[in-house]
C-alpha positions in Angstrom: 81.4 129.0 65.9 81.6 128.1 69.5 85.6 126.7 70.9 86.0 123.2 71.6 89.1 121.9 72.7 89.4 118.0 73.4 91.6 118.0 76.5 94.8 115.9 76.5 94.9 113.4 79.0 98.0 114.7 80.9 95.7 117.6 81.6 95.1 118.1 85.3 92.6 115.9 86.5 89.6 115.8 88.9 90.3 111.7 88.8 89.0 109.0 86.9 86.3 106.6 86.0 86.0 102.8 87.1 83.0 100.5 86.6 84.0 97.1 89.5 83.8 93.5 87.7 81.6 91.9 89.3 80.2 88.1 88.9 77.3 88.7 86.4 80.3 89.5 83.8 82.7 87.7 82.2 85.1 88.3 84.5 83.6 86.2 87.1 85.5 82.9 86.3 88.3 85.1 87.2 87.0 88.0 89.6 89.2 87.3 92.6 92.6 88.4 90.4 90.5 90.9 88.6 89.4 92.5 92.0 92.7 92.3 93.0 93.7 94.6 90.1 91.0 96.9 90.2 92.2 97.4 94.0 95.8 98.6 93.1 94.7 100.7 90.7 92.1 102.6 92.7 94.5 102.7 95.5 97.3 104.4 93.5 95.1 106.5 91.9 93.5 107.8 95.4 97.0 109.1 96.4 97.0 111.7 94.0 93.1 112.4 92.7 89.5 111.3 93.2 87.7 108.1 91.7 84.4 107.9 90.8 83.4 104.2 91.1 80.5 102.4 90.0 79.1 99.4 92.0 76.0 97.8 91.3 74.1 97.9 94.7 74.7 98.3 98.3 75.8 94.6 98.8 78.2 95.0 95.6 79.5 98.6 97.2 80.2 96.9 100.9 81.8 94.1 99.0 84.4 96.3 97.1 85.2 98.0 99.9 85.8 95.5 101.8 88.7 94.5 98.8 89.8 98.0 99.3 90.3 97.8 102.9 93.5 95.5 101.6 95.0 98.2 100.1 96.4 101.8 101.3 94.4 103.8 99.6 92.2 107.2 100.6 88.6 106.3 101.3 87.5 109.6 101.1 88.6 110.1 97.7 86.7 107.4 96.4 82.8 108.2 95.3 80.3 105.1 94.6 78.0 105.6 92.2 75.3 102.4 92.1 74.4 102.0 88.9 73.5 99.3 86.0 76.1 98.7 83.3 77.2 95.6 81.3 80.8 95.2 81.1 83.9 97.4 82.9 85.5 99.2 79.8 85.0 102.8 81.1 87.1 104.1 78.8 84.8 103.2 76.1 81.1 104.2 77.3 82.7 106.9 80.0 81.9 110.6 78.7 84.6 112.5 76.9 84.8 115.7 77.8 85.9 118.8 75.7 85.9 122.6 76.8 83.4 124.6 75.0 83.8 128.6 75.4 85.9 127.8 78.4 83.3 125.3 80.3 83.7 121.4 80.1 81.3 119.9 77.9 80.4 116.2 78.1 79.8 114.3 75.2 77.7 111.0 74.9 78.5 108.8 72.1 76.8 106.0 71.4 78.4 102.9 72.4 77.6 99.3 70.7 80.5 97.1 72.2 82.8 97.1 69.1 80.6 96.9 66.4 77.6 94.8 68.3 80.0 92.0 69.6 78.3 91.8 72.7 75.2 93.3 74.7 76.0 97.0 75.6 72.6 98.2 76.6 73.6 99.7 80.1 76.4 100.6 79.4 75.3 103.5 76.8 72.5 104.4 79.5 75.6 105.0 82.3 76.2 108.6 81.1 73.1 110.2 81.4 72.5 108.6 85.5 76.1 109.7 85.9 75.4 113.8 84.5 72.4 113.5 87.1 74.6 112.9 90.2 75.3 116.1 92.1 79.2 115.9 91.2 78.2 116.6 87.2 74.9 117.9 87.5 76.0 121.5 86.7 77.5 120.2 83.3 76.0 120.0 80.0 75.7 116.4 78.7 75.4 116.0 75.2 74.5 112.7 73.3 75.5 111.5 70.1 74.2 108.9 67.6 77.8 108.8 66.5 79.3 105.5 67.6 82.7 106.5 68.9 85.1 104.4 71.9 87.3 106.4 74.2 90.2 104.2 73.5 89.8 105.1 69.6 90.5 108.8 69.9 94.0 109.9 71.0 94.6 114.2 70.9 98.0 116.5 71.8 95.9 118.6 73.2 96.5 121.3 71.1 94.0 120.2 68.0 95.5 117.0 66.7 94.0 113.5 67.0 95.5 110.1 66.5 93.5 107.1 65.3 92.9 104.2 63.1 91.7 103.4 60.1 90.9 99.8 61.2 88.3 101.0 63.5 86.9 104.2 63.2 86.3 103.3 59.4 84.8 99.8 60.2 81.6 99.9 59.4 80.3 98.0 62.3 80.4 101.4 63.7 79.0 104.0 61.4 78.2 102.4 58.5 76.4 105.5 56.5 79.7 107.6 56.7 83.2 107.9 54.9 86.3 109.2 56.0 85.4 112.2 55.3 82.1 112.5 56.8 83.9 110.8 60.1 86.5 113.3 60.1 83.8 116.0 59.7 82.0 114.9 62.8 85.3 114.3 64.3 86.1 118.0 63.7 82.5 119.3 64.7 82.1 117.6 67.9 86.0 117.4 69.5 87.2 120.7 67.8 90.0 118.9 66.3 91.6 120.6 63.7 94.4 117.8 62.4 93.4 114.3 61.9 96.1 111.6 61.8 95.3 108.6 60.6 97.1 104.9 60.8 96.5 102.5 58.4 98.5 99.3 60.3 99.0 98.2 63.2 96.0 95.4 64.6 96.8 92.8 67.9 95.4 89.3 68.1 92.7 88.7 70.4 91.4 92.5 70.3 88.1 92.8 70.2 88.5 96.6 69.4 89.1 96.6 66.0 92.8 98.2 66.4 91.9 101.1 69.4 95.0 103.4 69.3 95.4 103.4 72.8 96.6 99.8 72.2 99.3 100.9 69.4 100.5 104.4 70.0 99.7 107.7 72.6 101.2 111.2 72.7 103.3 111.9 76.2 103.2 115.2 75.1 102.7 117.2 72.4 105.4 116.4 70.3 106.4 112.9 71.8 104.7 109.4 70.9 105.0 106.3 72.7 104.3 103.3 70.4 104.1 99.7 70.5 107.1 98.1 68.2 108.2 94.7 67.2 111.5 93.6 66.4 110.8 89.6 66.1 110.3 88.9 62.5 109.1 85.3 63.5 106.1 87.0 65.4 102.6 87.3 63.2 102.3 91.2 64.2 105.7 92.0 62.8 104.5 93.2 59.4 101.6 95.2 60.4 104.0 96.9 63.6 106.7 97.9 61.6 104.7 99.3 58.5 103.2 101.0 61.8 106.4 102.4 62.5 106.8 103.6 59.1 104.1 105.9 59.2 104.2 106.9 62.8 107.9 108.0 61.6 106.6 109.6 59.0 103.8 111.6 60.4 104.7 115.7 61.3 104.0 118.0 63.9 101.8 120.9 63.3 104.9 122.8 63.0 106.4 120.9 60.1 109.0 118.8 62.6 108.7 115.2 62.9 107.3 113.2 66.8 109.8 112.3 68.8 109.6 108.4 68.9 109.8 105.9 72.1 109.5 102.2 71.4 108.1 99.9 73.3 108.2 96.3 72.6 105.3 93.6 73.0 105.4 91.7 75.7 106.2 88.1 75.3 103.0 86.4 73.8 100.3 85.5 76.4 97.9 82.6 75.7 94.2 81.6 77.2 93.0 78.5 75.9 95.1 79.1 72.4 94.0 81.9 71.9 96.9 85.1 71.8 95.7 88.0 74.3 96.5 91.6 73.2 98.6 92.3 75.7 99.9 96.2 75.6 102.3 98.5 77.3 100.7 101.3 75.4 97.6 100.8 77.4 98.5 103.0 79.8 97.0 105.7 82.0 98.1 109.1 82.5 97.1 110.5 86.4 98.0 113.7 87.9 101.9 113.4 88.1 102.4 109.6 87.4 101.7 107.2 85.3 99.8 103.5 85.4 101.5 101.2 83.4 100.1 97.6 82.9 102.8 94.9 83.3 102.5 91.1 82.7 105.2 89.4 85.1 107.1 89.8 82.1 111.0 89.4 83.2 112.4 90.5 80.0 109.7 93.4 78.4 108.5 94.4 81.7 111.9 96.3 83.0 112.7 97.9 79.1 108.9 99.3 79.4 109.3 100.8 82.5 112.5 102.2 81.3 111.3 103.2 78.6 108.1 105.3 79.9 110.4 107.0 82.5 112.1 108.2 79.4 109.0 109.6 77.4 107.7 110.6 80.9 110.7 112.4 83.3 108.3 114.6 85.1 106.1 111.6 86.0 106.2 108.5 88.5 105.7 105.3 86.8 104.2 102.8 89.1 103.6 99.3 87.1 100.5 97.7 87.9 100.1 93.7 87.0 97.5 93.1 84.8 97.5 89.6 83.9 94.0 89.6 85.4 92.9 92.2 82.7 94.6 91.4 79.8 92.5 87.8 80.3 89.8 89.6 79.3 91.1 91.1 76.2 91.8 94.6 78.0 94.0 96.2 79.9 94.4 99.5 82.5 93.4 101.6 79.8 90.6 100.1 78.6 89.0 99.9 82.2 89.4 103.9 83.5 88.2 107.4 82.3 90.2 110.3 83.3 88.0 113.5 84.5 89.7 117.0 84.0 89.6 118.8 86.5 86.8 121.8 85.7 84.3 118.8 85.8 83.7 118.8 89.3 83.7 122.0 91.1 84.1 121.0 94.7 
């Protein structure tokens, strides 16, 4: 049976995936802001590692850079890639990569927006232009029919996963399969070997169906930074702390229990009534620091930062505001792709 390791996200990294907003989208109504934070996020990622950004055409690639020119960021550390796609959320139609035998393989899985919410069509085509580019040409690319999101599959690196039952058991995804059959294909194509599931734990306003990387992430392999809420007036209270039972509950390969680090929810955010799911726990792990979405939030921003620096004391945490994203029902997760390192040989 051949080795496949699914690669924890603090693993060193080559840099990350992006896919621009631009105006045929939803964000256009609010594409200013949203460029603004796409900007600051390819900036502070350009310090430390590459970005490979896709753009629709020449006019949309002059255009963005142009918006980056605002920022201090490293030019030649950004790579366009012109290419069709829907939507932004690269961390949910970008390829995952595991290492097979000690080589990085890609894997395709289908994408169908959360269940077939909305049209998706090139985004599931943007993996296969993107293993033709010289960068990734000298990988192998393999596609699924399994439906599977990025932002549903959180690993230690060292053969355990972290998920939901609330999505990867919806069957707006897979209907045909179980649990069992998931975890199977789980097992066969990420070469997990521990599967830990959450039953709780769902924000308002997410179109996900309850993505762990909105709820709770490993900072390393025996640490987990999750969202928590203390305000027994608030509608997620229920579902968050039954989360923090089991989260509290859960064990360590070894037998010992996770250390814990709460983060609370930021103070509600509303567009048009509606609650946004906004999420400290949406953020992204780069080569020595970490991106961590913030919402002008005077009283939940500071304990987040504080927190992370705590979970994280070998990283920098540079907050990023992303009001702009979270409008959109996402946030800095949701939008990037992290690409180890043995991806790209150059």
């Amino acid at each position: 049976m051949e080795n496949r390791d699914f690669l924890a996200e603090w693993h060193p990294q080559w840099g990350v995936l992006l896919a621009w907003p631009h105006p045929d989208t939803d964000w256009a109504d609010n594409l200013e802001a949203a460029e603004t934070c796409y900007a600051e996020i390819v900036s502070a990622i350009s310090h430390r590692e590459n970005v490979l950004l896709l753009c629709h055409d020449a006019p949309h690639q002059a255009h963005i850079a142009t918006v980056l020119s605002t920022q201090t960021y490293r030019p030649e550390r950004v790579h366009f890639v012109q290419v069709p796609y829907n939507d932004t959320w690269a961390r949910d139609f970008g390829f995952i990569t595991v290492m097979r035998d000690g080589k990085p393989l890609l894997l395709d899985f289908t994408f169908n927006a959360w269940g077939g919410k909305f049209g998706a069509e090139q985004d599931n085509a943007v993996n296969q232009q993107l293993a033709a580019l010289p960068l990734l040409q000298h990988n192998t690319l393999k596609t699924h029919t399994l439906v599977m999101e990025g932002g549903s599959l959180e690993t230690d690196g060292q053969g355990t996963l972290l998920t939901t039952e609330i999505c990867l058991l919806n069957p707006n995804r897979n209907p045909t399969l179980d649990r069992t059959a998931i975890e199977a294909e789980l097992r066969q194509t990420l070469g997990v070997t521990r599967i830990l599931w959450l039953a709780h734990g769902h924000l308002e306003g997410d179109d996900t169906d309850a993505h762990i990387d909105t709820l709770a992430r490993f900072a390393d392999a025996d640490s987990i930074v999750y969202m928590s809420c203390t305000d027994s007036a608030d509608s997620h209270y229920p579902a968050l702390q039954a989360m923090q039972t089991e989260l509290q509950a859960l064990r360590q390969a070894n037998g010992e229990p996770y250390r814990l680090f709460p983060i609370p929810m930021p103070e509600a955010i509303y567009a048009e009534g509606r609650r946004l799911p906004a999420s400290y726990v949406n953020f992204l792990i780069i080569n020595g620091a970490v991106l961590l979405p913030v919402y002008a939030d005077e009283c939940f921003d500071p304990v987040a930062i504080e927190q992370m620096r705590a979970a994280f004391p070998q990283h920098e945490i540079i907050p990023i505001d992303c009001r702009a994203l979270i409008a959109q029902n996402g946030s800095l997760h949701c939008i990037t792709m992290q690409i180890p390192q043995e991806v790209v040989s150059v």
